[in-house]
C-alpha positions as CSV (number, residue, x, y, z in Angstrom):
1,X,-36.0,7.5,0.3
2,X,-36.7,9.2,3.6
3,X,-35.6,5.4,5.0
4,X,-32.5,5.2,3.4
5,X,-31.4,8.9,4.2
6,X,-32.1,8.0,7.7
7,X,-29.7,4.5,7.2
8,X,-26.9,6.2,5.8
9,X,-27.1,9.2,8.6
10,X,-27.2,6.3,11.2
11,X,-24.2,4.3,9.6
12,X,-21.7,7.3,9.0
13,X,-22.9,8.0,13.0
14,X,-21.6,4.8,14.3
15,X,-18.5,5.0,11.9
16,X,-17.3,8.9,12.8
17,X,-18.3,7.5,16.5
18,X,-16.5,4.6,16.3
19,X,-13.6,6.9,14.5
20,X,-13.5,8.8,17.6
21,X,-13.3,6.0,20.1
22,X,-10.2,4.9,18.7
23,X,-8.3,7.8,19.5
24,X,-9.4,7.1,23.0
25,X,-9.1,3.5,23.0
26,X,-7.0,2.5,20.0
27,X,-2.7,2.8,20.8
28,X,-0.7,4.6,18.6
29,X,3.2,5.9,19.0
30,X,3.2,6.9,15.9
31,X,4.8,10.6,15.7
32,X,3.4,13.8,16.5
33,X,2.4,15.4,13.4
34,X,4.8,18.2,11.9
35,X,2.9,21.4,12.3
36,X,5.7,23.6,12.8
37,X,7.7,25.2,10.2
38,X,11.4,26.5,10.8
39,X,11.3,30.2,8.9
40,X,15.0,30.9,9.8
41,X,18.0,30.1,12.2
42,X,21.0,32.1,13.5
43,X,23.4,31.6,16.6
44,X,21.2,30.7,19.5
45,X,18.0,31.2,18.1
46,X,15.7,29.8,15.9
47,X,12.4,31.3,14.1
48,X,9.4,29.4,14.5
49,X,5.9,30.0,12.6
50,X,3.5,32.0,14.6
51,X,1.1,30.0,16.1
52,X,-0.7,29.9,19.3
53,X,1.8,27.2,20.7
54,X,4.9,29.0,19.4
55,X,3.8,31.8,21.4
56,X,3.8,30.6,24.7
57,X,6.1,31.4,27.7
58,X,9.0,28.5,28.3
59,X,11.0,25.7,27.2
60,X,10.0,22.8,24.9
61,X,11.5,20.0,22.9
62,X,11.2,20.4,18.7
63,X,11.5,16.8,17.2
64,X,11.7,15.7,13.6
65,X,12.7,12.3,12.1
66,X,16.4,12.5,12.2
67,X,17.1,15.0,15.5
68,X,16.3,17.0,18.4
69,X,16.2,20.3,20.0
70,X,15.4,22.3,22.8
71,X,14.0,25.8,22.7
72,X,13.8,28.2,25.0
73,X,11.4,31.8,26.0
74,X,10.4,34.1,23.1
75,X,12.8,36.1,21.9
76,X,10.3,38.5,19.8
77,X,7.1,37.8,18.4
78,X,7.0,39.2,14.8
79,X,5.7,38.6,11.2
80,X,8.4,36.4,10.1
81,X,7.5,34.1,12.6
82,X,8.4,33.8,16.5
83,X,12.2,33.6,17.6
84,X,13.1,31.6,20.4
85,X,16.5,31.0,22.1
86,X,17.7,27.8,20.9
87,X,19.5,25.7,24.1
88,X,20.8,22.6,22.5
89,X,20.7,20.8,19.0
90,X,20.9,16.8,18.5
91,X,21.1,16.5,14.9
92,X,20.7,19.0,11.7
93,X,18.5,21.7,11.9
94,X,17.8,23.7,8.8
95,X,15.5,26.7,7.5
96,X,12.3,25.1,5.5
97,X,12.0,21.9,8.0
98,X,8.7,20.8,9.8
99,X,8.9,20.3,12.8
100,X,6.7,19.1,16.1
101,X,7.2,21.4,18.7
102,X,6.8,18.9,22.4
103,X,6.3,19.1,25.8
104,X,8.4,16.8,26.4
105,X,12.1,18.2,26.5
106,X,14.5,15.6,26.9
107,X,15.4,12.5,25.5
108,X,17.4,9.6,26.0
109,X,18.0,8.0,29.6
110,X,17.8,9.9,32.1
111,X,22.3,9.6,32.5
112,X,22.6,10.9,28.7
113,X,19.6,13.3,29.4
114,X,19.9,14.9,32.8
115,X,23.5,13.7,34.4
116,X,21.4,11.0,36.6
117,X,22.7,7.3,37.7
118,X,20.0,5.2,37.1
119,X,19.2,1.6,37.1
120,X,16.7,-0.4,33.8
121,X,14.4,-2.3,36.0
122,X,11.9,-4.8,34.9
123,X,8.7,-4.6,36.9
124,X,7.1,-7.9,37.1
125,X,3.8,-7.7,36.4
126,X,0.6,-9.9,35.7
127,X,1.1,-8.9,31.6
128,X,4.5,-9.9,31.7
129,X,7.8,-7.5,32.5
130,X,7.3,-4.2,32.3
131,X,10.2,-1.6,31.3
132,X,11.3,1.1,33.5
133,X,14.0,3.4,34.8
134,X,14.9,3.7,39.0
135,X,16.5,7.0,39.7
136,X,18.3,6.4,43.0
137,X,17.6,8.9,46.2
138,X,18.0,8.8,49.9
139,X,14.9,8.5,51.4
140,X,12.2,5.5,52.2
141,X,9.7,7.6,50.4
142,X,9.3,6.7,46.7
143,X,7.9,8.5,43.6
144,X,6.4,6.5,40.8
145,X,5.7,9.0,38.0
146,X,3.3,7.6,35.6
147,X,2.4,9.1,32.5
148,X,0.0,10.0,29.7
149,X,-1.8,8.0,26.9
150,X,0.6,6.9,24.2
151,X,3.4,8.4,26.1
152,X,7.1,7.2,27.0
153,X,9.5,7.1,29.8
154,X,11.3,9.9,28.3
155,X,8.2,12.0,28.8
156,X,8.8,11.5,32.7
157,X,12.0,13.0,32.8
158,X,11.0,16.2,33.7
159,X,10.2,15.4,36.8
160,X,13.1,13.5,37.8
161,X,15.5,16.5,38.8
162,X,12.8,17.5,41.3
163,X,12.1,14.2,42.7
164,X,16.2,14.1,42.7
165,X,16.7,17.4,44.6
166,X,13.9,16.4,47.2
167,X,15.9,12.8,48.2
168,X,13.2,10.3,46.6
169,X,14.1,7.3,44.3
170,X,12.1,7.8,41.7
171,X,10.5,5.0,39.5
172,X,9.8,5.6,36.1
173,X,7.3,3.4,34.9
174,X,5.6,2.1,31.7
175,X,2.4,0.1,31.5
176,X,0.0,-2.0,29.1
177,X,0.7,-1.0,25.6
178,X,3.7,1.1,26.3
179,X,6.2,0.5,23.5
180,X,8.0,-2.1,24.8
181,X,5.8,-3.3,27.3
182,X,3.0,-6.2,27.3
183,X,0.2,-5.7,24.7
184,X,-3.0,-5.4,27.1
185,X,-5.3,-8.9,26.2
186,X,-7.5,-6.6,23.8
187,X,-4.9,-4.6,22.2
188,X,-7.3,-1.7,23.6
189,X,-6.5,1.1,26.4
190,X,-8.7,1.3,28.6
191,X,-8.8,4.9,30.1
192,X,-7.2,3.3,34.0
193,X,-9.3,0.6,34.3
194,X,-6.9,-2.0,33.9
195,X,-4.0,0.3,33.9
196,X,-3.8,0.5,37.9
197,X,-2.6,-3.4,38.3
198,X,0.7,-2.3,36.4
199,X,1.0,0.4,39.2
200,X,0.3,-1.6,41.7
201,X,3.2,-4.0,40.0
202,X,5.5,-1.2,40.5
203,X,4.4,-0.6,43.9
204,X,4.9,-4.0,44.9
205,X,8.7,-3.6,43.3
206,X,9.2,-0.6,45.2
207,X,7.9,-1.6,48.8
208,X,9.8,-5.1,48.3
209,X,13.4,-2.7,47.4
210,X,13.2,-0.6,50.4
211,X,9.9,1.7,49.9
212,X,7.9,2.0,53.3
213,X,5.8,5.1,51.6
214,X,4.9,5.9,48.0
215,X,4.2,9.5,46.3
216,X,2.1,9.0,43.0
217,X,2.6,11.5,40.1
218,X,0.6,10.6,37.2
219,X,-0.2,13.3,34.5
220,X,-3.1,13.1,31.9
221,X,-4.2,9.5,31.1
222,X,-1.8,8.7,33.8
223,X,-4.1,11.2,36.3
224,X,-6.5,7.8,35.5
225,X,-4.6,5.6,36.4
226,X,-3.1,7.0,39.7
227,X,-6.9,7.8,40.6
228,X,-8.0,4.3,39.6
229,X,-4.9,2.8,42.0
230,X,-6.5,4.8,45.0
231,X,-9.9,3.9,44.3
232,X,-9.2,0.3,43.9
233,X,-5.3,-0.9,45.7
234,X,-5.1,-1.8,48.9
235,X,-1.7,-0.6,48.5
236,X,-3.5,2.7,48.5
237,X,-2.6,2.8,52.6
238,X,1.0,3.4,51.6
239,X,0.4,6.1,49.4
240,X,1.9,9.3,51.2
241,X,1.0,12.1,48.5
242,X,-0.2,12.5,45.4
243,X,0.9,15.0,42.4
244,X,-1.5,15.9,39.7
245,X,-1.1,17.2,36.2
246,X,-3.8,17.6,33.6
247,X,-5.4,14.4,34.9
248,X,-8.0,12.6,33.4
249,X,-10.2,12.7,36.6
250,X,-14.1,12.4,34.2
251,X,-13.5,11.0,31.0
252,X,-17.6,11.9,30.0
253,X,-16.3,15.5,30.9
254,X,-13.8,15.3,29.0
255,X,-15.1,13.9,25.7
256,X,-18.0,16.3,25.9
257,X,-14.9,19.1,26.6
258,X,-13.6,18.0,23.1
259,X,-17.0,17.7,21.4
260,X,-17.3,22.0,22.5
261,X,-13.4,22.4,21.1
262,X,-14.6,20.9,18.1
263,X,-17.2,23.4,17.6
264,X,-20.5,20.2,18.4
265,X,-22.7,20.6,21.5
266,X,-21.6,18.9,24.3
267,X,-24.1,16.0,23.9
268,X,-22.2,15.2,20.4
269,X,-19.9,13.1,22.8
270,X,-22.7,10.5,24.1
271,X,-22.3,8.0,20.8
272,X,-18.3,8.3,21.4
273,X,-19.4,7.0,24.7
274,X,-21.7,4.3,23.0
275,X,-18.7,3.2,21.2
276,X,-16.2,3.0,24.1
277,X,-18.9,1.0,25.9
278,X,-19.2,-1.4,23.2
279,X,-15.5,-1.8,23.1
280,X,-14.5,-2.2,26.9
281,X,-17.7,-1.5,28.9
282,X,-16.3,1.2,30.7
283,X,-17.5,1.9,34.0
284,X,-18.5,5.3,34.3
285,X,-18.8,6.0,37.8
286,X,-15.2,4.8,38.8
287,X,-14.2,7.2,35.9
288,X,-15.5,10.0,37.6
289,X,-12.4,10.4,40.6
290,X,-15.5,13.2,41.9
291,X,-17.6,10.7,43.1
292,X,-14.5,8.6,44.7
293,X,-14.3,11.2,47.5
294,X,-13.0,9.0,50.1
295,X,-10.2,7.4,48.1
296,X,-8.5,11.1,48.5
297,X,-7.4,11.1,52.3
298,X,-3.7,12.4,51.9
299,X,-2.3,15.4,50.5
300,X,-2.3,16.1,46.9
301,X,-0.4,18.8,44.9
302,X,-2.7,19.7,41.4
303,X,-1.4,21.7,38.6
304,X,-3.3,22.3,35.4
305,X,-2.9,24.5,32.4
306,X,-5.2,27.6,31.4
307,X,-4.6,26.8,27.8
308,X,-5.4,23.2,28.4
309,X,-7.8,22.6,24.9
310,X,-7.9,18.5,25.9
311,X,-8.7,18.3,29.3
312,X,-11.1,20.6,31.0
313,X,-9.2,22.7,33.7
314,X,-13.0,22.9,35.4
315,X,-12.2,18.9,36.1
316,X,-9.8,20.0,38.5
317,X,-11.0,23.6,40.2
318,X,-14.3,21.2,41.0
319,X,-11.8,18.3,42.3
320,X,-10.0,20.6,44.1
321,X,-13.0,21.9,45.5
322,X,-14.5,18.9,46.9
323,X,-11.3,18.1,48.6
324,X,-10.9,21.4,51.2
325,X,-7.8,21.4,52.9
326,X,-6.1,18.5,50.8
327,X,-5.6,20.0,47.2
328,X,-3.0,22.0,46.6
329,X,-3.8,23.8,43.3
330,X,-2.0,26.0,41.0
331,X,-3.8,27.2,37.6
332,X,-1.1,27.6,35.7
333,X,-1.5,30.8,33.1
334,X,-0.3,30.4,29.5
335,X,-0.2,26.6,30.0
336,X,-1.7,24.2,27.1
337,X,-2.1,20.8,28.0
338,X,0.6,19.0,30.6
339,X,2.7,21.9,29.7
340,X,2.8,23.2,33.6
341,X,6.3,22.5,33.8
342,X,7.4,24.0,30.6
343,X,6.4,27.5,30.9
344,X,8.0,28.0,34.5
345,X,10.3,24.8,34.9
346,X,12.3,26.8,38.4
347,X,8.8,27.5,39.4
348,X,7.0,24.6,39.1
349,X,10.0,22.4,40.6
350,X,10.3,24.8,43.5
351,X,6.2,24.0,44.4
352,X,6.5,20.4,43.5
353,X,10.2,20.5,46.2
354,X,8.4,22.2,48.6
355,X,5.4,20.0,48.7
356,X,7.6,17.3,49.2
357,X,9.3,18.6,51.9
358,X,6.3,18.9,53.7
359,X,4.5,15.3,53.2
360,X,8.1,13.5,53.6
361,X,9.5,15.2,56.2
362,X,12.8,15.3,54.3
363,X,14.6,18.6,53.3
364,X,16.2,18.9,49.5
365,X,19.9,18.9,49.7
366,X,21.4,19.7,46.1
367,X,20.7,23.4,45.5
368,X,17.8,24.2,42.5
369,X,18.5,22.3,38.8
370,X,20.1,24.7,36.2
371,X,17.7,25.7,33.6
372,X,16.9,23.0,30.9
373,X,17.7,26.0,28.3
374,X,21.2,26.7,29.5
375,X,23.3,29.4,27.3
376,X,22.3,29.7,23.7
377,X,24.1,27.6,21.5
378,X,24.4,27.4,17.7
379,X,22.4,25.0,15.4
380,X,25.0,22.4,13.5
């Protein structure tokens, strides 16, 4: 009996463990869930149900199946709910609705989105094409802005008015397993590892279309991947700067991070690790951008959330502190996860400007970017 106890423990193991890998390893662009309920509307505002994410300081996109919104701060905080100004409505929004509130604001290109020419490119790439958007600027200093797992170009658009102001083209990139883009040989992602040769494709477009100096930005997963491109590219030399946000700098960290949030011990995360090694025999060590020192030599701007319950702000304040004199770091209060922008958009664009300013050389020309939550409108 005591055997097959011990069988059955040791099988649902490897299953939940194997559960859990997948939502590392496994792609999925399915929707957000719908976790957030509309209590009431009235002109410019909308009431939200309390939650710890309805609470917080700034601007944020609310998505459902047939439209769009963007919200703005709190307006009060009460038992109905939270009211928030409500900026702009694409589509029906009605009392009784679920919806996902987003960090990511804008949809659409970035012309229907943010008033910005822009060109589709098609990043050739070992994989095959990959999709992307080129923002047009004035310098020979280029941004590619890379983001997170299971995430879109739309999600880099909050950037782009930044990047605009400061003068750089900015690239827009997908990679491996992007909707859209080439399926990775496996079907699997695989945390950066692979991920950096569809930067360095995109590097190679931009230095062959008038780049002589990159910037990286690369938030989350996409922290990974700009950390795997230093540690590996030889492009790497023409990296000028880099700009952080939540990365993904130690993925053992972090899935013993979300063992804790999860209420296990930390040590909870080693068969998750078993699994992912099975899967794509991750190499550890290159995972770990703190023990890749040297592949940091340039300036880097950092920005990471208090509120961050996915990736362990600790990651950072350690990175930050092994690189004296090259990290730039804010700890951003109130802030869940890649959410930096959104609770101070003037703010952070005036650090990320500045920065820019100072690694390029280049001065921004076009004054600050009007607020993404512009006078309140009414709900149609």
């Amino acid at each position: 009996m005591a055997g097959a106890i011990l069988l059955v423990v040791l099988v649902v193991g490897v299953l939940v463990s194997w559960h859990f890998s997948s939502e590392v390893l496994v792609p999925d662009h399915s929707a957000w869930p719908a976790e957030t309920a509309i209590e009431g509307i009235a002109p410019g505002q909308v009431v939200l149900s309390r939650s710890e994410a309805t609470k917080r300081p700034g601007v944020y996109g609310l998505d459902w199946p047939t439209g769009h919104a963007i919200v703005g701060p709190v307006l009060s905080d009460g038992a109905t709910g939270v009211t928030r100004q409500l900026c702009a409505v694409n589509g029906y929004l009605v009392g009784g609705m679920k919806v996902t509130l987003d960090p990511d604001v804008y949809t659409g290109t970035p012309s229907q989105s943010l008033g910005l020419a822009y060109t589709n490119v098609l990043v050739p790439d070992e994989l095959g094409p990959m999709p992307g958007w080129l923002i047009p600027g004035r310098t020979h200093t280029w941004a590619i802005v890379v983001h997170g797992i299971n995430g879109n170009l739309e999600g880099n658009l909050r950037f782009a008015p930044a990047l605009h102001r400061a003068g750089l083209p900015a690239l827009l990139v997908s990679y491996r397993d992007d909707l859209g883009a080439p399926r990775s040989p496996d079907g699997l992602h695989h945390m950066g590892l692979t991920e950096w040769r569809d930067v360095v494709a995109a590097a190679r477009y931009a230095l062959a279309h008038g780049a002589r100096h990159l910037i990286l930005l690369g938030y989350s997963m996409g922290g990974a991947i700009v950390a795997q491109f230093m540690e590996r590219s030889p492009l790497a030399k023409d990296v000028s700067g880099l700009v952080l946000d939540a990365p993904a700098l130690d993925w053992k960290a972090i899935l013993s991070f979300n063992a804790t949030e999860m209420g296990l011990p930390g040590f909870a995360a080693l068969p998750v690790e078993w699994a992912i090694d099975a899967r794509i025999d991750a190499d550890w060590n290159s995972l770990d951008a703190l023990r890749q020192p040297r592949a940091f030599h340039l300036p880097i701007l950092l920005f990471h959330g208090t509120e961050d319950k996915v990736v362990p702000i600790a990651n950072s304040e350690e990175f930050a502190k092994e690189l004296p004199g090259r990290v730039t770091f804010y700890r951003v209060p109130n802030a869940g996860h890649v959410e930096s922008w959104n609770v101070d958009p003037a703010l952070y664009e005036q650090r990320l400007v500045g920065y820019l300013a100072r690694v390029t050389g280049a001065r921004a020309i076009a004054p600050p970017n009007p607020a993404p939550c512009g006078p309140p409108v009414s709900a149609r």
